[in-house]
C-alpha positions in Angstrom: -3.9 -2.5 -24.2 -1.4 -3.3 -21.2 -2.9 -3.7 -17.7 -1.8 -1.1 -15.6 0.9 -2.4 -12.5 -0.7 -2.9 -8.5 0.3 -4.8 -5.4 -2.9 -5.6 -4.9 -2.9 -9.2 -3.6 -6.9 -9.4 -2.6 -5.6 -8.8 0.8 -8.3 -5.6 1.6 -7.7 -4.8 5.3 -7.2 -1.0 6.1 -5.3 -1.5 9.6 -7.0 1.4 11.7 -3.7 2.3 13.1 -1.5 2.7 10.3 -4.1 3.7 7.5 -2.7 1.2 5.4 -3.9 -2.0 3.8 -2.4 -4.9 5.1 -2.2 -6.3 2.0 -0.5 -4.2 -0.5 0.6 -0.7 1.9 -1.1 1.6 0.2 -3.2 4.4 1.6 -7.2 4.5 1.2 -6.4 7.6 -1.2 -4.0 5.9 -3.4 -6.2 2.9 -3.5 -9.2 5.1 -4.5 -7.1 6.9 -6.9 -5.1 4.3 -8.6 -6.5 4.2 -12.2 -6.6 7.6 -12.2 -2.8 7.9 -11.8 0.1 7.6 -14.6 2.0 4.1 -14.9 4.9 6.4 -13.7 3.3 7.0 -10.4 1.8 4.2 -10.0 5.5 2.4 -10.0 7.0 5.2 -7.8 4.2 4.4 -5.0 5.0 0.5 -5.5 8.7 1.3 -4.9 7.7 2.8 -1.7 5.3 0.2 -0.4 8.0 -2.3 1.3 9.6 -0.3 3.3 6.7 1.5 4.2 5.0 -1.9 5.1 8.1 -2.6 7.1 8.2 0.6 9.2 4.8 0.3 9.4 4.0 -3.0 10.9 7.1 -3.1 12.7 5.9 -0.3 15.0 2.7 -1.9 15.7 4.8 -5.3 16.4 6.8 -3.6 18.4 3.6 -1.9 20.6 2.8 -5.4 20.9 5.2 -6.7 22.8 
């Protein structure tokens, strides 16, 4: 049996702003979800999660300063 893919770095924050956790990017709903989706979908979301990551936390930086 192969273990299915995550970003999941132990890293559980949900920023309240973005939604996201600041560890891996992904939503609440896709964490909640996750071994319910299809290795496909799973790697389409983890495609995603960098750049969303990036636009993310580069808006709250950006608020910041």
């Amino acid at each position: 049996m192969t273990r299915a893919s995550s970003p999941c770095i132990r890293v559980c924050i949900l920023d309240p702003e973005t939604g996201l956790c600041e560890g891996c990017g992904r939503t609440r709903e896709e964490i909640g979800r996750w071994y319910r989706l299809t290795e496909q979908e799973r790697l389409r979301i983890m495609a995603e999660l960098p750049e969303r990551m990036r636009q993310a936390f580069a808006i709250q930086q950006d608020k910041a300063e």
